[in-house]
VEXLUMRO-906416 format. One record per residue (C-alpha): residue in three letters; residue number from 0; x, y, z. Coordinates in pm, whole numbers, always signed. Layout:
N
R code pos      x      y      z
R  ALA NUM      X      Y      Z
...
***
This chain:
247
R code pos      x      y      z
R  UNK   0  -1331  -2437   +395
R  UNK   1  -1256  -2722   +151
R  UNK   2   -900  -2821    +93
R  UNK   3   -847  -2664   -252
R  UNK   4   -946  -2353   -110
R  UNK   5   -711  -2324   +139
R  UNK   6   -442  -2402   -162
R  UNK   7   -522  -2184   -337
R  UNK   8   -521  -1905    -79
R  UNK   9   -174  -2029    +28
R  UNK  10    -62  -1981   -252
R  UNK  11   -198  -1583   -333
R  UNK  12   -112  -1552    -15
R  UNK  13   +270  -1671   -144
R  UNK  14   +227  -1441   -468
R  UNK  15    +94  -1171   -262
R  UNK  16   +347  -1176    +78
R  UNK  17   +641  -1153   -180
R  UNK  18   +436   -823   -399
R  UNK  19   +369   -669   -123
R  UNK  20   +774   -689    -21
R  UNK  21   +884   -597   -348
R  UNK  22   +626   -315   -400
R  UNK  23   +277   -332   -284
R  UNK  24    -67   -408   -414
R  UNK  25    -75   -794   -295
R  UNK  26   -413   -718   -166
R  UNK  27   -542   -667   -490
R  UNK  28   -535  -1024   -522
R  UNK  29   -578  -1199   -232
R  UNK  30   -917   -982   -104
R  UNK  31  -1044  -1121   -445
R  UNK  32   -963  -1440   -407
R  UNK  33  -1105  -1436    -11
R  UNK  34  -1435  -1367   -235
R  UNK  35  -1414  -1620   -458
R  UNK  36  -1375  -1842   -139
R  UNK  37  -1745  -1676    -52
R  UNK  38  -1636  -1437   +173
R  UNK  39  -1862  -1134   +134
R  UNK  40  -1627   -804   +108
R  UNK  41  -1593   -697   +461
R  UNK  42  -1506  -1020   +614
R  UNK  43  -1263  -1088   +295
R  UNK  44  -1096   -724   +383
R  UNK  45  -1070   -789   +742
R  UNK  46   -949  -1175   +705
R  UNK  47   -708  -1042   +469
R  UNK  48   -498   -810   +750
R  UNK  49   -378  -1133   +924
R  UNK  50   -210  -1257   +606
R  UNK  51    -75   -950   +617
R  UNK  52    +86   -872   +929
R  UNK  53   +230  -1204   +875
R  UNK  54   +363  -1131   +582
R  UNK  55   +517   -769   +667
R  UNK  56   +615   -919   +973
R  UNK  57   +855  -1180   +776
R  UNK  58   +977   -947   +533
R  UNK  59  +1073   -664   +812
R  UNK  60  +1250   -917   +974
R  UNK  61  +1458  -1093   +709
R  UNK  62  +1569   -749   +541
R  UNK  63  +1716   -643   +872
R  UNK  64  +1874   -943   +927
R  UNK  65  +2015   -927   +523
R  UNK  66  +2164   -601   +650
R  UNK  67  +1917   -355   +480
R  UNK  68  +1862    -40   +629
R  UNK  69  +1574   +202   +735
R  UNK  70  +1448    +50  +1067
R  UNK  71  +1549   +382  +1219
R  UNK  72  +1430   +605   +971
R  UNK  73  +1053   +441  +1078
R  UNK  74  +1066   +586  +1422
R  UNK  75   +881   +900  +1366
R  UNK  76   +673   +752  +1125
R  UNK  77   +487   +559  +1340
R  UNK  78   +260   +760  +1519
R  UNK  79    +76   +937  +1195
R  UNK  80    +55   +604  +1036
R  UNK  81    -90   +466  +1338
R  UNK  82   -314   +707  +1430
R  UNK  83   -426   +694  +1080
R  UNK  84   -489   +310  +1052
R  UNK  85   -669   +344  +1357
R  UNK  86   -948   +571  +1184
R  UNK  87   -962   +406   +867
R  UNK  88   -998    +63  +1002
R  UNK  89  -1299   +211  +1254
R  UNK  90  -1431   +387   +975
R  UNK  91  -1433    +72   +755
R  UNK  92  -1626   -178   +950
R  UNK  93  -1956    +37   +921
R  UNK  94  -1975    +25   +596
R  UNK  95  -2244   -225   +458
R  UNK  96  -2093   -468   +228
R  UNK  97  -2241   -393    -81
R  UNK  98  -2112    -17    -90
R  UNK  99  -1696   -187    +54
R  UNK 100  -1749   -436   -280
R  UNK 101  -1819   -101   -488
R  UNK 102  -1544   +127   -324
R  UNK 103  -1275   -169   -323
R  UNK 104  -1368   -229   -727
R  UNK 105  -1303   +134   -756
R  UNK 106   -992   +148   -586
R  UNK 107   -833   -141   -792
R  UNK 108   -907    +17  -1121
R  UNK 109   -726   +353   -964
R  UNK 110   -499   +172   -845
R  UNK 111   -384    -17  -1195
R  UNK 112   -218   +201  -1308
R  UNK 113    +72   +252  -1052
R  UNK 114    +86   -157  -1038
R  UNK 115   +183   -132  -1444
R  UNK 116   +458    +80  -1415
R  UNK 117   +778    -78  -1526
R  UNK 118   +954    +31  -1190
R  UNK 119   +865    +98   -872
R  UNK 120   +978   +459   -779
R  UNK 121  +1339   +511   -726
R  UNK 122  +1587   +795   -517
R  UNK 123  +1604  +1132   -767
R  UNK 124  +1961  +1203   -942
R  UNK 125  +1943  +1533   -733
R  UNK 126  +1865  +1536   -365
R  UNK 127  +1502  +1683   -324
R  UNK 128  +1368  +1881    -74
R  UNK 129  +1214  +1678   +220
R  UNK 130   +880  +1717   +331
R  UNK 131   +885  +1949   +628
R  UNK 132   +776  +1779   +971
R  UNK 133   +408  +1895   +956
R  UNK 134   +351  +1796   +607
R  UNK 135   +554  +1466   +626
R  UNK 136   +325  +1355   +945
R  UNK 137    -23  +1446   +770
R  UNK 138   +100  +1263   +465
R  UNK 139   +184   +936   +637
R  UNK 140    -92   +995   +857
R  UNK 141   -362  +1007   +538
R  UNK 142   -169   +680   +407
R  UNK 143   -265   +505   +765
R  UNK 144   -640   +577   +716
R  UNK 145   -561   +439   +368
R  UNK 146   -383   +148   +488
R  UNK 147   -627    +89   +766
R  UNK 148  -1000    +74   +551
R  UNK 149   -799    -90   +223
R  UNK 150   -490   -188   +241
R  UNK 151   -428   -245    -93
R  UNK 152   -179    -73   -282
R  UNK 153    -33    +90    +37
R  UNK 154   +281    -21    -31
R  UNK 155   +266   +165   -321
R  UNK 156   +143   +503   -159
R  UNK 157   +447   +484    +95
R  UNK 158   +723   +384   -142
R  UNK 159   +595   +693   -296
R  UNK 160   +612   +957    -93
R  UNK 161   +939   +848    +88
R  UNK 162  +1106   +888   -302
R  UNK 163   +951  +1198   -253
R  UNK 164  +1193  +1293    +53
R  UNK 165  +1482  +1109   -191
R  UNK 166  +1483   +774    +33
R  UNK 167  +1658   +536   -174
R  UNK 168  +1477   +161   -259
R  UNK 169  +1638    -31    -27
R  UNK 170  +1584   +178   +275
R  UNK 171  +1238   +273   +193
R  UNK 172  +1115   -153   +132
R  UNK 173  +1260   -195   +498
R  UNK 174  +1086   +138   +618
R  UNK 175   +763     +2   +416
R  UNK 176   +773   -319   +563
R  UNK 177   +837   -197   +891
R  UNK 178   +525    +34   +911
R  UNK 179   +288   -179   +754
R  UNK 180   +345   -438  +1042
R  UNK 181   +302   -181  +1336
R  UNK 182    -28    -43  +1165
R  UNK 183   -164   -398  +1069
R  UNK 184    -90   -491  +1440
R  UNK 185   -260   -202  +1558
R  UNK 186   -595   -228  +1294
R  UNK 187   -595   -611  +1360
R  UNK 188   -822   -577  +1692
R  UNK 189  -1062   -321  +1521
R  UNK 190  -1153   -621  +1253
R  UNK 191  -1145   -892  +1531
R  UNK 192  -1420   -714  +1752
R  UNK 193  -1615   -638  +1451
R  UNK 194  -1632  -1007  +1385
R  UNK 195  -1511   -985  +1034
R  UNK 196  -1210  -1204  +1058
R  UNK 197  -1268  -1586   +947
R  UNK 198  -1014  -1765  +1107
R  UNK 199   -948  -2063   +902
R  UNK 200   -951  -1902   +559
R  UNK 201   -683  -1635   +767
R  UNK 202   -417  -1889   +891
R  UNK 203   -425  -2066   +492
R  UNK 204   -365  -1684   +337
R  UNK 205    -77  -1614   +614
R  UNK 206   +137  -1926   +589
R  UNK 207   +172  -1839   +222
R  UNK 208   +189  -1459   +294
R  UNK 209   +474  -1540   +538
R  UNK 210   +641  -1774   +284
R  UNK 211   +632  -1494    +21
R  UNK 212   +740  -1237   +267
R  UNK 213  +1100  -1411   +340
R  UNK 214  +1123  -1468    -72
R  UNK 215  +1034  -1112   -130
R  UNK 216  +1260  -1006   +159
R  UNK 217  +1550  -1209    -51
R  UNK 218  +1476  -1012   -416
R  UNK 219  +1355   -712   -282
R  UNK 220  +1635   -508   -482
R  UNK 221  +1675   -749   -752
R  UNK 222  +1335   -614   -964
R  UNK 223  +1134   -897   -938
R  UNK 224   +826   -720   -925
R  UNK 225   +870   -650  -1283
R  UNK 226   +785   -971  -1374
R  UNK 227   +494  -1037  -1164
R  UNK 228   +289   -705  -1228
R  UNK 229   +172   -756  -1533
R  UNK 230    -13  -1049  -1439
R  UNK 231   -132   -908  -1117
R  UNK 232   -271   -598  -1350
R  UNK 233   -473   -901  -1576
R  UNK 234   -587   -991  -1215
R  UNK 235   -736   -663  -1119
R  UNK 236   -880   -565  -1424
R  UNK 237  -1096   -926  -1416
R  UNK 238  -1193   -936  -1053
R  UNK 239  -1267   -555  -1039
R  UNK 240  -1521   -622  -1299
R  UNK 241  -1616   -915  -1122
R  UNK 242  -1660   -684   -755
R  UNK 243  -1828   -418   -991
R  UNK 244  -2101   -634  -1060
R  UNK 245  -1995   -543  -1432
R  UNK 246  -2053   -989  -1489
***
């Protein structure tokens, strides 16, 4: 790996740990970038998770220790989302790389249009109606097999469906931050045994993913992200064309 390489990904990985805190979709640049560095799309995906963890790690801890709640609230959440990473992440690895750099394309286009929005979702006026138990655990359960293959964007997806249930924004980063640790951790291994984790290009990404994790952790309610998404949406469109094979 040269040296401006491993700048650059420290720094995505900086852009990216404090997105992915604020709202999700850091993925969506630092897979791409991974392939810029020439790593083909499944080693870039699973290289990616360690940045990551990392990342979610930092920002799960530095919100609880700001005070910010939601750390219970993940409790029952973790088995689904678990179980689900577990899948997706086994169900990843087999697929050949050219059809992962055609799916992941895909998904970034799909996936644009949540990263434009002006705000990421926030607690109704009036209380809603929370999931009930079985629907709430198949629902966080399909976001783990999500989370697991992809990973990008699943900040988004979870932030989601907890406004759903009328979680409010601060509570539902911590709970978002929280989850996407313990399912990283737990899809990590499945990556590592499939040999599709390149170590040096992994430790650049997750010192800047752990940098941007504490910043994110600091502005996290402060609507940062609403200056950074547009230019992560310029990012997408380009290197989704670029994955696409569409130049």
């Amino acid at each position: 790996m040269q040296l401006h390489d491993a700048a650059l990904l420290a720094l995505g990985g900086l852009a990216a740990g404090a997105i992915n805190t604020l709202a999700g979709g850091g993925s969506l640049l630092t897979v791409p970038l991974l392939g810029m560095a020439g790593l083909p799309g499944p080693l870039a995906n699973g290289t990616n998770r360690v940045g990551v963890l990392l990342g979610s790690a930092t920002a799960t801890w530095r919100l609880a220790a700001e005070g910010a709640p939601g750390l219970r609230e993940t409790v029952p959440l973790l088995l689904p989302t678990a179980l689900g990473a577990l899948l997706g992440a086994r169900l990843v690895v087999e697929l050949p790389a050219e059809w992962f750099e055609r799916a992941f394309g895909v998904l970034m286009l799909v996936l644009l249009v949540p990263t434009l929005r002006s705000s990421l979702p926030s607690a109704p006026a009036a209380p809603r109606q929370p999931l009930s138990p079985l629907a709430r655990f198949f629902a966080f359960a399909a976001i783990g097999v999500y989370g697991g293959a992809f990973q990008a964007g699943v900040g988004i997806l979870l932030i989601s469906v907890l406004a759903l249930s009328g979680v409010d924004l601060v509570r539902s980063t911590q709970i978002k931050t929280a989850l996407n640790t313990c399912f990283t951790l737990l899809a990590l291994p499945v990556f590592y045994w499939a040999g599709q984790i390149v170590w040096p290009e992994a430790l650049a990404l997750g010192a800047g993913f752990a940098i941007g994790g504490a910043l994110g952790a600091r502005i996290a309610v402060r609507g940062g992200a609403r200056v950074i998404r547009p230019l992560l949406a310029i990012a997408i469109v380009a290197l989704a064309g670029r994955m696409l094979g569409l130049y």
